[in-house]
C-alpha positions in Angstrom: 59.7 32.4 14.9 56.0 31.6 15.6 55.6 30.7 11.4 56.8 26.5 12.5 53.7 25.9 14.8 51.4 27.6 12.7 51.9 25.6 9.8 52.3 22.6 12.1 48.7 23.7 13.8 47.5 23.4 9.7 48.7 20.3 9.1 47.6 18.6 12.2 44.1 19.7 12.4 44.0 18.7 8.6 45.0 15.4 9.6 42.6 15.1 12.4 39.6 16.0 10.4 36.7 14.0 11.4 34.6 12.0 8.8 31.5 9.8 10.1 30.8 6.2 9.0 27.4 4.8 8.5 26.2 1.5 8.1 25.0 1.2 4.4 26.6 2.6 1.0 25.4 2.0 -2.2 27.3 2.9 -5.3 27.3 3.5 -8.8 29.9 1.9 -10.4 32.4 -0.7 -9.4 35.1 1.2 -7.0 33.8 2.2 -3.3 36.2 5.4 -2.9 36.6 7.7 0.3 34.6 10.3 -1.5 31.4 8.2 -0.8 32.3 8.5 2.9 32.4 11.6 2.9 32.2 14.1 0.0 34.4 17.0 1.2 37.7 15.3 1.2 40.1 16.3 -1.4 42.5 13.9 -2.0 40.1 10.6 -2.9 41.2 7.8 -2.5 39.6 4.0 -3.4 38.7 1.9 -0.3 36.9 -1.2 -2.5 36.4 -2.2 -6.3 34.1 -4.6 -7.2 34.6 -7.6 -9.7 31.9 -7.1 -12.6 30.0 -10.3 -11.4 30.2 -9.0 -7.7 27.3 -6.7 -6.2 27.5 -6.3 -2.4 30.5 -6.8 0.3 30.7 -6.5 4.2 33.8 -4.8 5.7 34.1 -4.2 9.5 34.3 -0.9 10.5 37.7 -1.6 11.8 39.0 -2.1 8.7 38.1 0.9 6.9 38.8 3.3 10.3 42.3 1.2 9.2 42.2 2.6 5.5 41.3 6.1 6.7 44.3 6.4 9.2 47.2 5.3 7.5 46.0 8.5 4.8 46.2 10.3 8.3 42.6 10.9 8.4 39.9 10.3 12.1 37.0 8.7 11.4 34.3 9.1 13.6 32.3 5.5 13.8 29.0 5.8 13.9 28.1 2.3 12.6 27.5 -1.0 14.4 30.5 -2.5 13.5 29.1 -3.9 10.5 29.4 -1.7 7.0 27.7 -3.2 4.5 28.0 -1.6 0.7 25.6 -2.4 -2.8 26.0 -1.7 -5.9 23.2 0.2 -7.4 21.2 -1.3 -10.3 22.5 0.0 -13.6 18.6 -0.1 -15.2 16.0 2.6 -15.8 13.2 2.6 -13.7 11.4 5.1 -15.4 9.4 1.8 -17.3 8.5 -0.1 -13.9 7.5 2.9 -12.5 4.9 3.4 -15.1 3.8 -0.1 -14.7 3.3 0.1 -10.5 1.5 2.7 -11.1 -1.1 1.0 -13.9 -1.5 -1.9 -11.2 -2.6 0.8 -8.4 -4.7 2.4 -11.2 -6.5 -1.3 -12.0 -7.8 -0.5 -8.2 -8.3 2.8 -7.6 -8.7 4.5 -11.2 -9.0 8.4 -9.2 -6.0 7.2 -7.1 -3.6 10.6 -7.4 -0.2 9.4 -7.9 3.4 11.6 -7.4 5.8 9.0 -8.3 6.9 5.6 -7.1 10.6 5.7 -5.0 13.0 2.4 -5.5 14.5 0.7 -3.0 17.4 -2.0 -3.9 16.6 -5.8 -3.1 18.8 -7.8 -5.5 21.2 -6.4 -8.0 20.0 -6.1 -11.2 22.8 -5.6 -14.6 19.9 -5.2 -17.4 16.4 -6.0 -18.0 15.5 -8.1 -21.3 12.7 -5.9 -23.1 10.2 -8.7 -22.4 9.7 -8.9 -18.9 6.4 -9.5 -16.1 6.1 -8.0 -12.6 4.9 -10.3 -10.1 3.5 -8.3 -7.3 2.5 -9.8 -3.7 -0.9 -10.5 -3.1 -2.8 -7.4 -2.0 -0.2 -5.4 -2.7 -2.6 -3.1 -4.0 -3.6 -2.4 -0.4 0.0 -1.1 0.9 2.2 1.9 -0.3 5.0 0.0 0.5 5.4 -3.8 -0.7 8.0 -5.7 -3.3 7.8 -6.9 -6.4 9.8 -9.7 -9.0 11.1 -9.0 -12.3 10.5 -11.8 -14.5 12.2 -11.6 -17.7 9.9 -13.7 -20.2 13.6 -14.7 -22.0 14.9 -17.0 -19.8 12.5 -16.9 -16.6 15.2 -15.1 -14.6 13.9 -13.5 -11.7 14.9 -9.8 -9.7 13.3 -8.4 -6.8 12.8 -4.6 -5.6 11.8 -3.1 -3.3 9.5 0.4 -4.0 7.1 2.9 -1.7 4.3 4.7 -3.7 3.9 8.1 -3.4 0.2 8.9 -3.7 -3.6 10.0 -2.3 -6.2 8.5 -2.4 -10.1 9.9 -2.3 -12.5 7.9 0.8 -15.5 7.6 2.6 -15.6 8.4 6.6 -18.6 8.5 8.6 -19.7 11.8 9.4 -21.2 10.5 13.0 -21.6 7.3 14.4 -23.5 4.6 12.4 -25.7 2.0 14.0 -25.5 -1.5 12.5 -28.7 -2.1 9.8 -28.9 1.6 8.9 -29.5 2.4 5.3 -26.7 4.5 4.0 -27.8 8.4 2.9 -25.3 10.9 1.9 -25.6 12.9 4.9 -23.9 9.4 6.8 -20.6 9.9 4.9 -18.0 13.0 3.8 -15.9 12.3 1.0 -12.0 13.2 1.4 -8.4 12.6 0.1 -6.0 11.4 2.3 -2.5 10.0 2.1 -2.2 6.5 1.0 -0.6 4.3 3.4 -1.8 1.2 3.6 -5.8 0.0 3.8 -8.2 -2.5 5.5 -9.3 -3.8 2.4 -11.3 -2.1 -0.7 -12.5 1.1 0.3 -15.8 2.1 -1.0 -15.2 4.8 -3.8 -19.0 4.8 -5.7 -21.1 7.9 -4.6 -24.5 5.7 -6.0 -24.4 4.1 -2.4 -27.9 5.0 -1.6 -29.6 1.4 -1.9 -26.7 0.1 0.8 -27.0 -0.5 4.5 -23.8 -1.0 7.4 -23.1 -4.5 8.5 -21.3 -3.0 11.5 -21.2 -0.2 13.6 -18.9 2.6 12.2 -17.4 4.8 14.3 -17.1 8.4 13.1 -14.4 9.1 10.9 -13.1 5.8 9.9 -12.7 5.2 6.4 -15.8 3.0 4.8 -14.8 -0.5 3.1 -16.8 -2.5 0.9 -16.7 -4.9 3.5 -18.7 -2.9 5.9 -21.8 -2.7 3.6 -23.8 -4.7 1.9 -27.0 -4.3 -0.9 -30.5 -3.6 0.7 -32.5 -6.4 0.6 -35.7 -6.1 -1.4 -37.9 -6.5 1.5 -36.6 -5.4 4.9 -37.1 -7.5 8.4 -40.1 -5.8 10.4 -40.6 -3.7 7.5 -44.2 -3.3 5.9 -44.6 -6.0 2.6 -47.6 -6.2 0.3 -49.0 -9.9 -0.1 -50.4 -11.3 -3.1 -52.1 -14.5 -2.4 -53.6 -16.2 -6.0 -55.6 -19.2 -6.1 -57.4 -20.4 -9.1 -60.2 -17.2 -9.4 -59.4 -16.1 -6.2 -57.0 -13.0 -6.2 -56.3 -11.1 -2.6 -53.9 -8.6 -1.4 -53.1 -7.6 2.0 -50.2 -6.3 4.3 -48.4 -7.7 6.5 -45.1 -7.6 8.6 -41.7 -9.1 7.3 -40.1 -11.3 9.7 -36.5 -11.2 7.9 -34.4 -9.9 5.2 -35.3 -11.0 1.6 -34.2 -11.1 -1.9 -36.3 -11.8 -5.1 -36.6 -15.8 -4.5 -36.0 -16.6 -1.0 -38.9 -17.8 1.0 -39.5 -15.7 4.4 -41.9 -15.5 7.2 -44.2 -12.8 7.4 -46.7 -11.7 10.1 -50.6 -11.0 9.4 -52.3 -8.0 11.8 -54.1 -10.3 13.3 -50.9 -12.1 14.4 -51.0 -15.1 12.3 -47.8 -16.7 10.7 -47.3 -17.1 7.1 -45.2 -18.4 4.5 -44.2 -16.0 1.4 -42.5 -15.7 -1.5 -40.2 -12.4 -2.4 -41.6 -11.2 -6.2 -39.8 -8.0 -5.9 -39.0 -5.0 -3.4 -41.5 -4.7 -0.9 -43.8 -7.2 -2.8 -44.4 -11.2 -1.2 -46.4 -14.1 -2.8 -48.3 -17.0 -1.1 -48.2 -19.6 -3.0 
C-alpha cells in the first residue's frame, strides 16, 4: 500500500529538479538545446536553432523558464532577465595565435609566453588564407586588447577579442632613486613578473650603465625607457677640461660646467677664478673656446 506515493515521491522530485540559467551561452553548432543549460538532464531537448546566416539571439528569461516547464522541469533564474546566446566561430585559432604572439615578440623578444585565450567579438564562418591583423595601437602594452581580421580577398573585416597569457622580465629600483643619478647595477634588480598591462616600454638592456633617471623612482617600480635618458658627455657642475687654440697659442685648463652637454652644443662653463666662459663640447668631459 505505501508502493503509490513512493513512486509518486520519484516522479515529483524528478519533475522538480532545479537547473540554473545564466546570462550568456555560446554554442557550437546551429541548435541551442537544454543540454547547454544544463548538462545532466537526460532527456534533451532543443530550445533554439539558428538559420546558417544567423549568429546571436536574445530570449527573455521568461520564455525559456516557459520552455523548461511545459517538459515539467524548475528552473532556477539566475540571469537578469536578459539571455543572450552566440554562436562560436567555426575557425582555428591555432594560426592567430601564433601570429599575436610574433607581435608581442616584435616588443619584447625574452617575453615568456603560455598561450593566447579567445574571446568572441563578431562571428566569424571562415577565414580566406590571405588575411592581416590590425591590432590597436599600443596594444603591445596590454594583455588584454582586440584585434581585426582583414581578409586581403575581399577587405572583409572580423573582430576578436583575446587575453595573453605571459611574463615578462623588468627592471625595479632596488631603493629610492634621486632624479640626475647615474644608473649602476646595484640601483636596479632584474625580475619576471606577470604581464598585465605597462606604462610604456620598459627598459630590458642590462648595458644601462652610461644612463641617468629623469625622475625620482620609488623602490620597486618597474623602470621605463621613459624614465631615463643617455648621460650627457659633460655633466652640469661637473669638472671639464678646456682647450683654448689661437693661432700659436695652445692652452688648457679646468674649469666648472655650468649645464648638460652633448658633442656640439655650446655651454657655459666657470673658470676658478670665477670668470664666465663660452665653450664648445669636443667630446666627453672635453670643451673648446673658440
Amino acid at each position: 500500500m505505501y508502493l503509490a506515493p513512493i513512486a509518486l515521491f520519484i516522479v515529483l522530485s524528478s519533475c522538480l529538479f532545479s537547473f540554473e540559467l545564466k546570462d550568456n551561452y555560446t554554442i557550437s553548432g546551429l541548435e541551442f538545446n537544454a543540454s547547454t543549460v544544463s548538462p545532466s538532464i537526460k532527456k534533451d531537448f532543443i530550445l533554439y536553432k539558428f538559420e546558417k546566416n544567423q549568429h546571436q539571439k536574445t530570449f527573455t528569461a521568461s520564455k525559456l523558464i516557459l520552455k523548461f516547464q511545459e517538459k515539467g522541469l524548475i528552473l532556477e533564474d539566475r540571469s537578469k532577465g536578459i539571455i543572450h546566446l552566440k554562436r562560436k566561430s567555426n575557425i582555428d585559432l591555432n594560426d592567430l595565435s601564433v601570429k599575436i604572439e610574433h607581435y608581442y615578440k616584435t616588443f619584447f623578444p625574452k617575453m615568456r609566453i603560455s598561450g593566447v585565450e579567445f574571446k568572441q567579438g563578431s562571428y566569424i564562418d571562415a577565414l580566406s588564407d590571405g588575411i592581416e591583423l590590425k591590432f590597436k595601437k599600443k596594444a603591445y602594452l596590454y594583455n588584454r586588447s582586440s584585434l581585426q581580421i582583414i581578409s586581403k580577398k575581399d577587405n572583409k573585416r572580423h573582430f576578436i577579442n583575446y587575453e595573453l597569457h605571459a611574463f615578462i622580465k623588468v627592471f625595479k629600483a632596488s631603493h629610492n632613486i634621486k632624479r640626475g643619478k647615474i644608473l649602476t647595477p646595484l640601483d636596479l634588480k632584474y625580475q619576471e613578473v606577470p604581464f598585465t598591462r605597462l606604462k610604456g616600454l620598459p627598459v630590458q638592456d642590462l648595458s644601462i650603465l652610461n644612463l641617468r633617471i629623469k625622475k625620482r623612482l620609488v623602490e620597486g617600480k618597474v623602470l621605463y625607457q621613459h624614465d631615463i635618458e643617455k648621460l650627457p658627455d659633460v655633466i652640469k657642475d661637473k669638472s671639464v677640461n678646456v682647450r683654448l687654440i689661437s693661432g700659436k697659442v695652445h692652452l688648457e685648463f679646468q674649469a666648472i660646467s655650468l649645464q648638460d652637454g652633448h658633442i656640439g652644443d655650446e655651454i657655459n662653463i666657470k673658470k676658478k677664478d670665477g670668470k664666465r666662459l663660452k665653450a664648445k663640447v669636443i667630446s666627453p668631459y672635453l670643451v673648446e673656446i673658440q
